[in-house]
C-alpha positions in Angstrom: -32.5 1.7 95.0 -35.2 4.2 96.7 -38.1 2.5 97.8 -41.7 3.9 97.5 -42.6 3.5 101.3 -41.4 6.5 103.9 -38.2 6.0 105.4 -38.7 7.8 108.5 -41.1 7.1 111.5 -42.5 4.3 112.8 -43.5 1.5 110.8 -47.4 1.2 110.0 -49.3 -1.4 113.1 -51.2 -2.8 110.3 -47.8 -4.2 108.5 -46.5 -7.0 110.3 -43.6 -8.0 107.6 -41.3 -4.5 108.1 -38.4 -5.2 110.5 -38.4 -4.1 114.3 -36.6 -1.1 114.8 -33.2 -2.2 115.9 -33.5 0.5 119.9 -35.2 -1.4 121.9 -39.2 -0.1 121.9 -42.0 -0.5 124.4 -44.2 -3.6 123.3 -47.1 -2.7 121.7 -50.6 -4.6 122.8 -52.1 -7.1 120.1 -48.8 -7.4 117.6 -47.8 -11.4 116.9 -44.3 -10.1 117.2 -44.5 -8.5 120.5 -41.7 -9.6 122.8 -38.3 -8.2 124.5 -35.8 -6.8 122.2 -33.6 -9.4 121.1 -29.4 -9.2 121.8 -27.4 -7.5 119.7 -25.8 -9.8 116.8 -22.3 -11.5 117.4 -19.2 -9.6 115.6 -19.7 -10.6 111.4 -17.5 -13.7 110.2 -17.3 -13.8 106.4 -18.9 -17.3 105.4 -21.0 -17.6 108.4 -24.6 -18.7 108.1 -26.9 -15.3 107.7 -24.4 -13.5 106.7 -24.8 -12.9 102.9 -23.7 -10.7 100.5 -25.6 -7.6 101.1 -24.6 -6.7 104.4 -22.7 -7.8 107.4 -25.3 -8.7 110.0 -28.1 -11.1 109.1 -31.1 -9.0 106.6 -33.8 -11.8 107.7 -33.4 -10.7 111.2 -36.3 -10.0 113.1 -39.0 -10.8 110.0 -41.1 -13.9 109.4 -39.1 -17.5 108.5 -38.4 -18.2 104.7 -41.6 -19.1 102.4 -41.7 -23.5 102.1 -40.3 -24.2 99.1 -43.1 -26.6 98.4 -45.9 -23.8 99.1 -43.9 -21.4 96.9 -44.2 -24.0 93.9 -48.0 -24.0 94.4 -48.3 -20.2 94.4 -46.7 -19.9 91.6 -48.9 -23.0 89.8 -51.7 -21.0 91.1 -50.0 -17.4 89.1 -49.7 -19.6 86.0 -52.7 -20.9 85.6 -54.2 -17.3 86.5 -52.9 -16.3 83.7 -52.3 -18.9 80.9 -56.1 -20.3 81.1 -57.6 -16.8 80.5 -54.9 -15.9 77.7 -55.9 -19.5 75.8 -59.2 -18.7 75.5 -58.7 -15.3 74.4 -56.1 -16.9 71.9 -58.9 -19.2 70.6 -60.6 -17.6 67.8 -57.2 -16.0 66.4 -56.6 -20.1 66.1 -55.1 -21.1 69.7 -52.1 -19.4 71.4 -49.7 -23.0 70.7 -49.7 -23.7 67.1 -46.7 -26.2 66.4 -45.7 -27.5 63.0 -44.2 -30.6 61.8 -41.0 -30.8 59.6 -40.9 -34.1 59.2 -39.7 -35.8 56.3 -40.1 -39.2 57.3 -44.3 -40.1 58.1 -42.8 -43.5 59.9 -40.4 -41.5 62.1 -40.8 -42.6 65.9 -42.6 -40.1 68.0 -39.4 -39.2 70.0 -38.0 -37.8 66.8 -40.8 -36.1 65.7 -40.8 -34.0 69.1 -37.3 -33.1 68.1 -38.2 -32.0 64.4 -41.0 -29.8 66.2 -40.7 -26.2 64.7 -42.3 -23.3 66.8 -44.0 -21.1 64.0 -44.6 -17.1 64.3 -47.8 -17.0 65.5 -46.9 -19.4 68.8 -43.8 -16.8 69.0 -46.5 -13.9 69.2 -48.4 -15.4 71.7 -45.4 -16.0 73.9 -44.8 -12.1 73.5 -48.2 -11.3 74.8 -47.9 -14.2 77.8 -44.7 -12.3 78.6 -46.3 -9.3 78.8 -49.0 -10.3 80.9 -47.0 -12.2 83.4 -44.6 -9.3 83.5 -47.3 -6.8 84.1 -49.4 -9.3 86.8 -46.1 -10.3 88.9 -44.9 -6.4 89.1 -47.9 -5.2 89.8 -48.9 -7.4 92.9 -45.0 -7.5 93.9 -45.2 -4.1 94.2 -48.6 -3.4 95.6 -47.6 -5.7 99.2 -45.3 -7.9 98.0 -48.3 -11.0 97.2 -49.5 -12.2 94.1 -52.7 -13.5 94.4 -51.0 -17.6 94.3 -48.5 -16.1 97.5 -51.9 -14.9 99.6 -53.5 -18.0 99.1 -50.3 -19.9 100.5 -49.0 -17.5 103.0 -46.1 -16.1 101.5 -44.9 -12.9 100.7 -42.3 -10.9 98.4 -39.8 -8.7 100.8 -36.3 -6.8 100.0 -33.4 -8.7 101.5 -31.5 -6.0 103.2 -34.5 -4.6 105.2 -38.1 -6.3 104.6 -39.8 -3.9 102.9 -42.3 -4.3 99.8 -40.5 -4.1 96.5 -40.8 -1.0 94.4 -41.3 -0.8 90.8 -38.0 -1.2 89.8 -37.5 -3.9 92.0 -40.6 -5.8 90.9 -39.9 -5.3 87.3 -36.8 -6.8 87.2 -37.9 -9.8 89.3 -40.9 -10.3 87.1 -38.3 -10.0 83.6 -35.5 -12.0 85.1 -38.3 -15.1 85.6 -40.7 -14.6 82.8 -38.5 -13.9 80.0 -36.2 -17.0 80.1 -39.0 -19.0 80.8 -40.9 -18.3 78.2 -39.1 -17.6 75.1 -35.9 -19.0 76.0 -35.6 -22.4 77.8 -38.8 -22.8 80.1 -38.0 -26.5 81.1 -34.4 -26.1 82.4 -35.0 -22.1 83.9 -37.7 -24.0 86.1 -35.6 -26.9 87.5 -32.8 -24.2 88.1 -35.1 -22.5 90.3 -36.6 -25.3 91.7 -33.4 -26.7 92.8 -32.5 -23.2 94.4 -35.9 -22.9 96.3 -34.3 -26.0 98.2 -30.3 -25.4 98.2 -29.9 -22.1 98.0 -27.6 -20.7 101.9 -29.0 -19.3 103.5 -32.3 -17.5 101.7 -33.2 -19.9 99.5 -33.5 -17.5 96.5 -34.4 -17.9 92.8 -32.4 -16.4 90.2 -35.1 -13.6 89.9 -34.7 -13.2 94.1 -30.9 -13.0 93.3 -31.5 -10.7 90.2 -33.8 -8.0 92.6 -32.2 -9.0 95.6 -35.6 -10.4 97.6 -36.6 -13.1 99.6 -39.8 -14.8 100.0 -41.0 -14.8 103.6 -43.8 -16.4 105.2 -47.0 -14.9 106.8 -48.5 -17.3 108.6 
């Protein structure tokens, strides 16, 4: 998969995230990263921690630690509610973006069943098409641009490619943004969040959600 950054020379001063070149360079004044080139990595054992699946030595070598789980729940609060708030009000004079029917037969039914005889009409399903359009659209387009949606620059956290640190391209971010918006909103939103939840905390060693596994990123910190 080609990325949309040159390949060749050195890496931009303004771009702390890209990985040191693995010769050993002259430090250069004012970086945060400046220091003595570290050793070369031990010989690659299968199953050891950092190895991974995408290469032999450790990809997360040399970059910034992994993103907090805990701040990269916020971010993405903050990405929701980016776009869901403005989207409801939009939806508002076409009748409200959630529009949920009863089919209940029985008026003295318990509320518990009555969530569970809940139908989802067409005109919820059209909104949900639209949401996943603009979430799609929003997380590629930011994921690609440096790797931040606006939620990630607030907390400090950043999108990178696992098997050398640079920003996503398009294909990249597409499929990241498709592999979490789709599932969660037309599919099962409830349990695709706890999955991902979970794996933000349990995941070895990159802590990656399905969509990092999917477009094979990471989320790094930039703090």
């Amino acid at each position: 998969m080609s990325n949309d950054q040159p390949t060749s020379g050195q890496p931009p001063e303004d771009d702390p995230f890209l990985k040191k070149p693995r010769e050993p360079q002259p430090p250069s004044s004012g970086s945060p990263y400046d220091s003595a080139p570290p050793p070369p990595p031990p010989p690659y054992e299968p199953g050891a921690y950092g190895g991974g699946p995408y290469g032999g030595t450790d990809p997360l070598a040399g970059m910034p630690p992994l993103g907090e789980p805990g701040k990269r729940i916020l971010a993405r609060l903050i990405d929701f509610l980016i776009i869901s708030i403005p989207l409801y009000l939009i939806s508002l004079p076409f009748g409200g973006a959630v529009e949920v029917s009863s089919n209940n037969n029985n008026r003295n039914n318990d509320s518990v069943s009555n969530v569970f005889n809940q139908t989802y009409s067409g005109h919820q399903l059209l909104w949900s098409l639209i949401g996943l359009v603009a979430y799609v659209a929003y997380d590629t387009y930011f994921t690609h641009k440096d790797g931040r949606t606006i939620g990630k620059r607030l907390l400090k956290l950043r999108v990178a490619m696992l098997n050398d640190g640079r920003v996503p391209d398009t294909s990249a971010s597409f499929l990241r943004a498709v592999v979490l918006w789709l599932p969660a909103l037309l599919c099962c939103p409830c349990l695709w969040w706890l999955i991902n939840i979970v794996l933000m905390f349990t995941d070895k060693p990159y802590r990656q959600g399905l969509q990092d596994k999917a477009a094979k990123t990471v989320v790094v910190s930039t703090a």
